[in-house]
C-alpha positions as CSV (number, residue, x, y, z in Angstrom):
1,X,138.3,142.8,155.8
2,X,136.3,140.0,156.2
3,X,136.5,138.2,153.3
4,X,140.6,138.0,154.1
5,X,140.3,137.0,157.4
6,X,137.6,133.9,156.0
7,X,140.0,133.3,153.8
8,X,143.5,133.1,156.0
9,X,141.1,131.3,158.4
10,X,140.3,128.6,155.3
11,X,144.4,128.2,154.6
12,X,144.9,127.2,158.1
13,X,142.3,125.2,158.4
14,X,143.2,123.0,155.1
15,X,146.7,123.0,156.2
16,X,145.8,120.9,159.1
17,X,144.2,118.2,157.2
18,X,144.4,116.0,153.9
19,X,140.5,116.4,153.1
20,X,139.0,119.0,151.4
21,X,136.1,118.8,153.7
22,X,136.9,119.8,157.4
23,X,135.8,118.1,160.5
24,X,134.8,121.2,162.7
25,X,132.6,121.0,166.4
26,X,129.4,121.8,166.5
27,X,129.9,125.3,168.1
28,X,132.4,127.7,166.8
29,X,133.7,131.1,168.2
30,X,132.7,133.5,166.3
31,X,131.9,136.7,166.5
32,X,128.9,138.6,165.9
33,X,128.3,141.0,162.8
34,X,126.4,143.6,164.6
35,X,129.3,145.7,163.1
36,X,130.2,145.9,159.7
37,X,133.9,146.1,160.1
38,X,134.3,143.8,162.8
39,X,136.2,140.3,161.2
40,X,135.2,136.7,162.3
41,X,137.7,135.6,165.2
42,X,139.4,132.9,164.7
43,X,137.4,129.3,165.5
44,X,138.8,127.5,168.3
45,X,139.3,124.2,167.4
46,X,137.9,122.2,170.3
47,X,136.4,119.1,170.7
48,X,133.2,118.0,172.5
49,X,130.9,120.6,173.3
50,X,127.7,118.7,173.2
51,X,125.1,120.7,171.6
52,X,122.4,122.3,173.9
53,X,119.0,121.0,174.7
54,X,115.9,122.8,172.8
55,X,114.9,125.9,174.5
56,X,112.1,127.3,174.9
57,X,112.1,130.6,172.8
58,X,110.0,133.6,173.1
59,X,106.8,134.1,172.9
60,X,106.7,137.5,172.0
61,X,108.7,139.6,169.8
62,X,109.2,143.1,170.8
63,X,109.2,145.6,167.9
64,X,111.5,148.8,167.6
65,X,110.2,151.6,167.7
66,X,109.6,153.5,164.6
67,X,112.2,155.8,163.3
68,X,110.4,159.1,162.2
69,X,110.7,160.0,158.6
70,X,110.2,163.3,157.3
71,X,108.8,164.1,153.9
72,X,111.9,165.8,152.4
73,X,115.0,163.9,154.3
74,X,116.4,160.4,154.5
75,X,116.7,158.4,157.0
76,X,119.9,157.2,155.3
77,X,121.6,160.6,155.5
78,X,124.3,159.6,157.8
79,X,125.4,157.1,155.7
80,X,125.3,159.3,152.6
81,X,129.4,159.5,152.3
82,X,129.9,155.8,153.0
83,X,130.5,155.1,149.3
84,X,128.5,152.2,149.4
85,X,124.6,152.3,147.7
86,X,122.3,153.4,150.8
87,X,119.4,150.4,150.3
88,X,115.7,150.8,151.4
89,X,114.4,147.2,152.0
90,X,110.4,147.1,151.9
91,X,109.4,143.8,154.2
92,X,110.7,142.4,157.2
93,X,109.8,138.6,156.9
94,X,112.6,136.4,156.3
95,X,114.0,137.5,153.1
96,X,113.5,140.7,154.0
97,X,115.9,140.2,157.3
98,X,118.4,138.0,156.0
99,X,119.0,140.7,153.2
100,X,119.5,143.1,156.0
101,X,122.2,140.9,157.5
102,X,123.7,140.2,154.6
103,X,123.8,144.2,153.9
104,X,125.1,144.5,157.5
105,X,127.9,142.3,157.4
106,X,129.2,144.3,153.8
107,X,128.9,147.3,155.7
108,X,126.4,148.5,153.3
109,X,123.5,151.2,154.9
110,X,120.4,150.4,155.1
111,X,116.7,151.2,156.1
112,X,114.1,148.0,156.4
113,X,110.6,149.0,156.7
114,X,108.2,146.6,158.1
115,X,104.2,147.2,158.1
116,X,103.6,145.6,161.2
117,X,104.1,147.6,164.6
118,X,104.9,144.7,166.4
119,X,106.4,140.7,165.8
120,X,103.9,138.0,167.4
121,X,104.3,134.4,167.1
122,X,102.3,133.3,164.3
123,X,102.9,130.2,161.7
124,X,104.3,126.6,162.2
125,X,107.8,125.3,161.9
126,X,109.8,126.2,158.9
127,X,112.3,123.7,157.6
128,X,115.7,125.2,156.4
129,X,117.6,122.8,154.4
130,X,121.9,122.9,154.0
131,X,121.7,125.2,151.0
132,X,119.7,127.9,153.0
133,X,122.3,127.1,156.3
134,X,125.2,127.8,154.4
135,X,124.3,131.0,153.3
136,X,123.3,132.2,156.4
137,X,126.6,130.6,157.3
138,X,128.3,133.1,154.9
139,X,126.2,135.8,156.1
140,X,126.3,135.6,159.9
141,X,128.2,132.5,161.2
142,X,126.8,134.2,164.9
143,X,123.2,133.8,163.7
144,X,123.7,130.3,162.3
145,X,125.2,128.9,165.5
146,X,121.8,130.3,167.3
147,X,119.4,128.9,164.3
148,X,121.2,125.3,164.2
149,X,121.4,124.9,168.4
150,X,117.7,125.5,168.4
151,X,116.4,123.8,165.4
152,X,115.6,120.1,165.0
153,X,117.7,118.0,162.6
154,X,115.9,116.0,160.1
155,X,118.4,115.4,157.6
156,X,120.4,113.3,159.0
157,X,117.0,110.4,159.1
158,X,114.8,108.6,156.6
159,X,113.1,111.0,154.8
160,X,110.7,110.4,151.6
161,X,107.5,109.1,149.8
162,X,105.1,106.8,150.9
163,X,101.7,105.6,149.2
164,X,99.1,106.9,151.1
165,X,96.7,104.4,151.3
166,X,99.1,101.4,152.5
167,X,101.7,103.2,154.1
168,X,104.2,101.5,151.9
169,X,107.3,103.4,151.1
170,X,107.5,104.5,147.5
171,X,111.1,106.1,147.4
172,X,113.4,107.2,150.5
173,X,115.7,109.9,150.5
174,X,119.4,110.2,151.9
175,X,119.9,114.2,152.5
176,X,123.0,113.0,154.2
177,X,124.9,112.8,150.5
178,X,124.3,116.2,149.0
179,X,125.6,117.8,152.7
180,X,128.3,115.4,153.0
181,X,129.6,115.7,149.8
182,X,130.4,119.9,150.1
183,X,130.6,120.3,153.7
184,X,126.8,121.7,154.4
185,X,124.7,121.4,157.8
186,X,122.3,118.9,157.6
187,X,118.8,120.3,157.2
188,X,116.8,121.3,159.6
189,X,113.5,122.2,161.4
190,X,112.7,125.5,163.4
191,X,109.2,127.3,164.6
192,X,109.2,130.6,162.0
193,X,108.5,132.6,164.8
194,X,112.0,132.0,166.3
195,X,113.4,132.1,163.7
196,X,112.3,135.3,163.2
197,X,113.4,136.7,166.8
198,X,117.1,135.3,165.8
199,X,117.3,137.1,163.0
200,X,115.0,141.1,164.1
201,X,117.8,140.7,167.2
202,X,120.8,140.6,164.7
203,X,120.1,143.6,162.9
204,X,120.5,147.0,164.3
205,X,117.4,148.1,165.6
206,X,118.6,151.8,164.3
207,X,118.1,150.0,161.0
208,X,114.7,149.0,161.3
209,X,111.6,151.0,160.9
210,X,108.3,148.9,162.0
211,X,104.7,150.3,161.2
212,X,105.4,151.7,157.9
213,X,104.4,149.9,154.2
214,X,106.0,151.2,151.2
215,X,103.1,152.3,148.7
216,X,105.5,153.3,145.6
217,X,108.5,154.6,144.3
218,X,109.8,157.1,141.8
219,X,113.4,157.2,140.4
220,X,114.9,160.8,139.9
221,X,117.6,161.2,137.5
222,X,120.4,163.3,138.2
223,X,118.7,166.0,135.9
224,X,116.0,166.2,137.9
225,X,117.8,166.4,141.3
226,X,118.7,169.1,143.4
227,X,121.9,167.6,144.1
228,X,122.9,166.6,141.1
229,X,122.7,163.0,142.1
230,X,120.0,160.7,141.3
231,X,117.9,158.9,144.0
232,X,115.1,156.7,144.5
233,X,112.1,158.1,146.5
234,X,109.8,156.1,148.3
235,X,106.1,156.8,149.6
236,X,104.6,155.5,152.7
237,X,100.8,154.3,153.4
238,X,100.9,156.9,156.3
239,X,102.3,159.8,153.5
240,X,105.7,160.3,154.4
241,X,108.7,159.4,152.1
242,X,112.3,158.6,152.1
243,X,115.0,158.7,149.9
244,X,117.9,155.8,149.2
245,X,119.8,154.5,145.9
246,X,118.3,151.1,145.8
247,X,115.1,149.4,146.5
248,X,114.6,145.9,147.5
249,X,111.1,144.6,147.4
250,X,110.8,142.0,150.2
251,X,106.9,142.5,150.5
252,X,105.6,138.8,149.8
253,X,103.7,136.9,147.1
254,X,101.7,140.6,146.7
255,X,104.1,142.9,147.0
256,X,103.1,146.6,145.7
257,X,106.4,146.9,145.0
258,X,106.1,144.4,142.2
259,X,103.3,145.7,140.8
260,X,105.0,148.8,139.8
261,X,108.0,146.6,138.3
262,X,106.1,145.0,136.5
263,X,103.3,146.5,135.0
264,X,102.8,145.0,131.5
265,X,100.6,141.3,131.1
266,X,99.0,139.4,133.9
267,X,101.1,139.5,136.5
268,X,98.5,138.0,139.2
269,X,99.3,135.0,141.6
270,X,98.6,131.8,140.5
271,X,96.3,129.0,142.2
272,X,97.8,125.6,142.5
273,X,94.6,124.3,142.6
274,X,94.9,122.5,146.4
275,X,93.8,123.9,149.2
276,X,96.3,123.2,152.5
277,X,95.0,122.1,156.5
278,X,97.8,122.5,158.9
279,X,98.7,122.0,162.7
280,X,100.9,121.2,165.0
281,X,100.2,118.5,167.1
282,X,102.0,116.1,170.4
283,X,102.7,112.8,168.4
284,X,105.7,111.0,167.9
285,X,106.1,107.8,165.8
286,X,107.6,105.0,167.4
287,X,110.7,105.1,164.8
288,X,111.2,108.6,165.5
289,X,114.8,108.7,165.4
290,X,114.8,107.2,162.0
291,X,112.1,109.0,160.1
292,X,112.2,113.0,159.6
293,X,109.6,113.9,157.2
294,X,107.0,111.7,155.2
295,X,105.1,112.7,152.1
296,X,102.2,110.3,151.7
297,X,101.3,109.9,148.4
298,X,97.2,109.6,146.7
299,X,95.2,111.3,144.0
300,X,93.8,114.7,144.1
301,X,95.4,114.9,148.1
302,X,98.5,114.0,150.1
303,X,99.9,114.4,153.1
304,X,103.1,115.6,155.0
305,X,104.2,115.4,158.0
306,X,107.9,115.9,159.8
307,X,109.2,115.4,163.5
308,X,109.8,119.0,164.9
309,X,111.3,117.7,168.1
310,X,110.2,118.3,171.7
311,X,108.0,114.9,171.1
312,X,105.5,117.4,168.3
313,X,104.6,116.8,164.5
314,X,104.3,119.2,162.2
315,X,101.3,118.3,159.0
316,X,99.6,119.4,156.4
317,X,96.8,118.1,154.2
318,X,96.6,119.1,150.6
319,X,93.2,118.4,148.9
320,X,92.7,119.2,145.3
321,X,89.5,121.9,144.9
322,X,88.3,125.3,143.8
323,X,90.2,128.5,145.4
324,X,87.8,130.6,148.5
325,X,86.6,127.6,149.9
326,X,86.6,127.5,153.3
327,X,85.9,125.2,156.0
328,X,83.5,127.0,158.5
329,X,81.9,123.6,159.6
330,X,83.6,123.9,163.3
331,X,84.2,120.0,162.8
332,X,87.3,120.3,160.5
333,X,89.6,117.7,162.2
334,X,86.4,115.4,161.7
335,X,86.2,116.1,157.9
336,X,89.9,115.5,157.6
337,X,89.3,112.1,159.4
338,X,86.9,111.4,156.7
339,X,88.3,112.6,153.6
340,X,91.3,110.6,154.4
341,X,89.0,107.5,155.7
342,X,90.3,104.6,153.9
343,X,94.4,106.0,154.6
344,X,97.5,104.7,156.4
345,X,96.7,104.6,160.2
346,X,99.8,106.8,160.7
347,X,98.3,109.7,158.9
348,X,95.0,109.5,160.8
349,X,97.0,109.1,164.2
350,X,98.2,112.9,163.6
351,X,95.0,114.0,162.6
352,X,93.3,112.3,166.1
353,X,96.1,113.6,168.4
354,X,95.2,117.4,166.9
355,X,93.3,120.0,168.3
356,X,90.3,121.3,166.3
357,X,91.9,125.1,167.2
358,X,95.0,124.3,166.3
359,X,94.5,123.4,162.4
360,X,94.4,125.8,159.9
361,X,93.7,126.7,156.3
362,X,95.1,128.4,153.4
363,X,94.8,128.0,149.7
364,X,98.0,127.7,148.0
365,X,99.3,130.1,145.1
366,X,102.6,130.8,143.3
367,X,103.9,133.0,141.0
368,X,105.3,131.9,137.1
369,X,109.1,132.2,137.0
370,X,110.0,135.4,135.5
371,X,113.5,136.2,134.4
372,X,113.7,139.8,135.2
373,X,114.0,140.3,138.5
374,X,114.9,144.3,138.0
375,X,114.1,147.4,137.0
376,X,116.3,150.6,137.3
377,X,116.9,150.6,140.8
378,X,114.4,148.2,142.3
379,X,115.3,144.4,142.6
380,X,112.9,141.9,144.0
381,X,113.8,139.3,146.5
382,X,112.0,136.4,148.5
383,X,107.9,135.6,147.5
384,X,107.8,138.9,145.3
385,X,110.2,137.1,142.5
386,X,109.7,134.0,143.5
387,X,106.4,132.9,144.8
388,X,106.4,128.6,145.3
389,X,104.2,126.2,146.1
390,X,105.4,124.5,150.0
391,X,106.4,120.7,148.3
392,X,110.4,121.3,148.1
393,X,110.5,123.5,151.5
394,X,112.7,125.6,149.5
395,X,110.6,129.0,149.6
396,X,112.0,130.5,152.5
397,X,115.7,129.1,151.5
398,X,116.1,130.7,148.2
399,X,115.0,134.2,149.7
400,X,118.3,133.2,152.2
401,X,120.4,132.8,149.2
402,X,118.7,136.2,147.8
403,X,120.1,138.2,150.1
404,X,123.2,136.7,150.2
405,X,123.8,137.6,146.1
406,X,122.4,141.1,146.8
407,X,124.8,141.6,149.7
408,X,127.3,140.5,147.6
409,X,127.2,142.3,144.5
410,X,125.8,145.5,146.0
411,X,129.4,145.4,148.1
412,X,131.6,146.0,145.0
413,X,129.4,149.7,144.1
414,X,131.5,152.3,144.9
415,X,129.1,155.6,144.2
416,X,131.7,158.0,144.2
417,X,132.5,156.8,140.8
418,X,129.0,157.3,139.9
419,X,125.8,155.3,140.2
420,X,126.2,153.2,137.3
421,X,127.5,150.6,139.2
422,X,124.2,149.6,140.8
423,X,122.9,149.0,137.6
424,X,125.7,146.6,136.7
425,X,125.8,144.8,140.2
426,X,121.8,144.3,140.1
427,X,121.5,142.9,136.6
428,X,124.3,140.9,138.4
429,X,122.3,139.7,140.4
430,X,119.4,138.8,138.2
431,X,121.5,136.9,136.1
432,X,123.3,134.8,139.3
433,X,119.3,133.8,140.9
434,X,116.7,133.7,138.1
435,X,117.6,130.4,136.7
436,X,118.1,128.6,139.9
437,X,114.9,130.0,141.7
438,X,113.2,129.3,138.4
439,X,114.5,125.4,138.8
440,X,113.6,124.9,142.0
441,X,109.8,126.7,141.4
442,X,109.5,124.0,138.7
443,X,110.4,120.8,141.0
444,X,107.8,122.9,143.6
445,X,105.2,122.7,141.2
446,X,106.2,118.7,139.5
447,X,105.5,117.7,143.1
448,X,102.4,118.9,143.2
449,X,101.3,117.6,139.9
450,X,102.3,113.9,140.9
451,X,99.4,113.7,142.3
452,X,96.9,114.6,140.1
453,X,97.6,111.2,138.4
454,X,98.5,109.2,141.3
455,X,97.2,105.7,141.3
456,X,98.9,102.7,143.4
457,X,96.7,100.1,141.0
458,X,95.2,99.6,138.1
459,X,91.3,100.6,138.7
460,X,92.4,102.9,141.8
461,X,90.2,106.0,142.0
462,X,88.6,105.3,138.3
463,X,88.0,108.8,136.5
464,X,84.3,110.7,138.0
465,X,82.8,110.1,134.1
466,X,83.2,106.0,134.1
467,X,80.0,106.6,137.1
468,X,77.9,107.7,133.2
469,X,79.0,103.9,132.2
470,X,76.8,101.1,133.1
471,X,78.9,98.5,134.9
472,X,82.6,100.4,134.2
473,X,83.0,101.3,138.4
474,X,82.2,97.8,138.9
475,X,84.8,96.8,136.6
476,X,87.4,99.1,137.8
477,X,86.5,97.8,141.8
478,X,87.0,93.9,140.7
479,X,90.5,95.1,138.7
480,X,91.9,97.3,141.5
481,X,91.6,94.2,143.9
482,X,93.7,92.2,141.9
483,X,96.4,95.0,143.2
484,X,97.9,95.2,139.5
485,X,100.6,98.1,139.9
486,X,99.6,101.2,137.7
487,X,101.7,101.9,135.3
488,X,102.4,105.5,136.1
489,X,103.4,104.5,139.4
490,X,105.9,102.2,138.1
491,X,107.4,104.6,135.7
492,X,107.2,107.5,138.5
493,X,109.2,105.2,140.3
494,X,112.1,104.7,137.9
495,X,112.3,108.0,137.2
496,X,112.2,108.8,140.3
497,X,115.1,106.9,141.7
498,X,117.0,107.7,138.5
499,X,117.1,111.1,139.1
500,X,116.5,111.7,142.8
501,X,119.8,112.0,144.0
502,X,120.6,114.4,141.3
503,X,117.5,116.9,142.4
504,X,118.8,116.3,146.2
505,X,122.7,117.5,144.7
506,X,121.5,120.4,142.7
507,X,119.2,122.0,145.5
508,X,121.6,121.2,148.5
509,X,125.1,121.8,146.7
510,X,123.9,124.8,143.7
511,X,123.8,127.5,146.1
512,X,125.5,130.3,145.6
513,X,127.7,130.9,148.4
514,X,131.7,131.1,147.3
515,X,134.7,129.6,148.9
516,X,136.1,133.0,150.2
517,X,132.8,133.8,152.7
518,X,132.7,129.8,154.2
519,X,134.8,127.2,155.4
520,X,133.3,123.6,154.6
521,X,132.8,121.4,157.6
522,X,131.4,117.9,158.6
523,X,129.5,118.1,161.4
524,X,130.2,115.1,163.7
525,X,127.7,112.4,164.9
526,X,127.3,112.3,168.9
527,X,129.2,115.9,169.2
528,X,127.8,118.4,166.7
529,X,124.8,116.3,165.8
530,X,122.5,113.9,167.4
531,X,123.9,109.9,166.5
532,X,121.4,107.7,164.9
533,X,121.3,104.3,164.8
534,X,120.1,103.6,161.2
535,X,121.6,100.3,159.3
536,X,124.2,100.5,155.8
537,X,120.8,99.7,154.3
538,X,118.0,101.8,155.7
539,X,117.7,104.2,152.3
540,X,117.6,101.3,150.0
541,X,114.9,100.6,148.1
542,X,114.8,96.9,147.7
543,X,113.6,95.2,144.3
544,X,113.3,96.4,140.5
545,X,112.9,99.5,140.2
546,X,109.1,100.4,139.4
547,X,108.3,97.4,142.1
548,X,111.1,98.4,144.7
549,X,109.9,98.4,148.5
């Protein structure tokens, strides 16, 4: 079994050492869970492998074929006498996938649908921080390797807030800590598209079904059956159907699955009230080995940006304003220039080394945290339970540690002693992700609302109805010169280096990965990891807190 080999693989390992945390290469030998009974070899303890340079990676992704489906058989058939819960998993984007995997590796059968006929690059660089690495650890230490060896590490830098207007940093973070602390990767950067093509080539492509949506789903009780068994039967847009024990919903922020879970109230996506500009662009700053991301701070917009290696920076632009508006100007790199005018000069660097065709626009929803994830035989997973807004990169993370949970419960069903047990293991389930995902939608969304009241100074961007006040903008202007901290800055600050390190913890070190499924490891500067050259002191914030620099 797997789970025994991982753990007579974890005694050997602590038996060589007196910390609790390993010190383990950079690349291990381990073998791929393309089969479900395979067991992870043994990792070779060697020394010095330096990891690979970035490759280039595909440009397109070739699709399976479809596999036909009649309307009166499933496609799960051959798995019926397994003992295990066959699973139908509607959606193939990275939640979808990674439950797959997860599936795979339990030896758990499984059908994912996909609508799409075909993967094509599409979307910028995705940033997977520790907590999501370590569960894809758990799930597929193969697929990790591949993910880590061609992503971009950022965690290991000077990551944090800045005020957007001077370029000043407000707070920086140390990632280092939290991943340090229980043995985690350090976060990391990688283009969605390949991350994508790593994990449709892990799964078996006689598991995959491309071209085909799932329109709805009716549960048959064993009454009704006529085997005796109860089942879950699923309709297609194209009209044919399929028939499994569980459903997974993996079909985004408007999944149709959803909608049938959860019919009662208003249940609609909700607008966060900025629109976002994105692109990647060639631009490097001159500190680039010390600073990973930057979140530039000002009110009613703010701006992100993060080194995703090969000398390119990944941005967006948030600007507060009415949903459906869209910028058809054909001059919107000019616009951004202007609407961020009076800015650091490192934000409108990025902006001036981007192409006008590269930048793109979305409007940015979520969905309130609900804590009921179920419903008979139909669990949701990913965007469909847990829509968030982009500010903790944490979306596509916490549908990584989905799958894990679902894998993991759904493994201890043994249907010959009756179907109750997927009942029990998915209210499991529930109960193990809707606090967490819940937590992590409400730092998502605290981010966002920081700037609504941002202000560096007292008189900075005065509210629009002091313009119906003779002489008040005046006043405002001749105060804000005086560069009198606002207060809300200062007490954003304190709070914010109060508790900073504890949000950090929590997201990197709550996941929900147990001991049995992962060894911990540190990865090693120079050999598993690039070596920086950053001071005792870089992530100290100098001064009284409220007026730290």
């Amino acid at each position: 079994m797997r789970m025994a080999s991982v753990a007579s693989e974890r005694r050997v390992l602590v038996s060589t050492t007196t910390s609790s945390v390993m010190r383990i290469p950079h690349s291990h030998d381990a073998s791929s869970s393309s089969s479900s009974s395979s067991s992870w070899r043994r990792r070779k303890r060697v020394v010095g492998r330096p990891r690979p340079p970035h490759q280039a990676a595909r440009a397109v992704l070739d699709g399976a074929p479809p596999a036909a489906d009649t309307s009166s058989s499933s496609c799960l058939d051959s798995d019926s006498d397994s003992g295990k819960p066959r699973v139908i998993i509607a959606g193939g984007g990275i939640g979808g996938l990674c439950a797959a995997l997860a599936l795979q590796s339990k030896g758990i059968p499984f059908t994912l649908y996909e609508k799409v006929k075909e993967y094509k690059p599409f979307g910028g660089p995705i940033q997977l921080q520790c907590n999501a690495l370590e569960s894809l650890e758990a799930i597929d230490m193969s697929v990790a390797r591949q993910i880590m060896d061609l992503g971009t590490i950022t965690g290991d830098r000077i990551n944090g807030l800045l005020d957007g207007k001077t370029g000043e940093w407000y707070l920086r973070f140390d990632t280092r800590k939290p991943a340090l602390k229980k043995g985690l990767p350090l976060t990391l950067v990688l283009n969605r598209y390949v991350l994508l093509d790593i994990l449709k080539g892990a799964v078996k492509p006689e598991s995959m079904t491309l071209g085909k949506r799932v329109e709805s789903y009716e549960e048959v009780s064993a009454e009704d059956s006529p085997t005796g068994k109860a089942f879950v039967e699923v309709r297609f847009d194209d009209g044919s159907k399929t028939i499994g024990d569980v459903i997974v919903a993996a079909d985004g922020i408007n999944s149709t699955v959803r909608k049938q879970v959860r019919t009662r109230g208003n249940d609609e996506a909700t607008y966060s009230g900025y629109t976002c500009y994105t692109a990647t662009c060639d631009f490097e700053l001159e500190d680039v080995e010390k600073i990973g991301y930057q979140v530039y701070l000002g009110n009613g917009q703010y701006f992100v940006a993060s080194d995703v290696g090969e000398g390119k920076t990944q941005w967006y632009a948030f600007k507060a304003q009415e949903p459906g508006i869209k910028d058809e100007s054909g001059d919107v790199r000019g616009n951004l220039l202007e609407l961020f005018k009076d800015w650091s000069a490192d934000v409108r660097a990025r902006f001036e080394a981007t192409l006008e065709e590269d930048i793109e626009q979305r409007d940015i929803y979520d969905r309130r945290p609900v804590f009921n994830w179920v419903k008979g035989k139909v669990a949701l997973l990913g965007d469909s339970a847990h829509s968030m807004q982009p500010n903790m990169g944490q979306g596509g993370c916490q549908a990584i540690e989905d799958g894990y949970v679902l894998a993991d419960v759904l493994s201890r069903c043994n249907m010959e002693e009756g179907d109750g047990c997927i009942q029990q293991a998915l209210n499991e389930y529930g109960r193990r992700r809707c606090a967490r995902a819940a937590s992590i939608h409400g730092f998502a969304r605290s981010a966002a609302l920081m700037t609504t009241t941002w202000r560096p100074y007292l008189g900075s961007d005065p509210y629009s109805f002091y313009s119906y006040i003779p002489g008040a903008m005046q006043f405002w202007s001749a105060l804000e010169k005086l560069k009198i901290p606002h207060p809300g800055k200062v007490i954003g600050q304190v709070m914010m280096m109060v508790s900073i390190d504890l949000i950090l913890e929590y997201i990197a070190c709550g996941g929900p990965v147990s001991e049995e499924d992962r060894v911990k490891y540190c990865q090693v500067p120079g050999v598993g990891v690039p070596k920086r050259d950053l001071p005792k002191d870089a992530f100290k914030m100098n001064g009284i807190p409220g007026f730290a620099e």
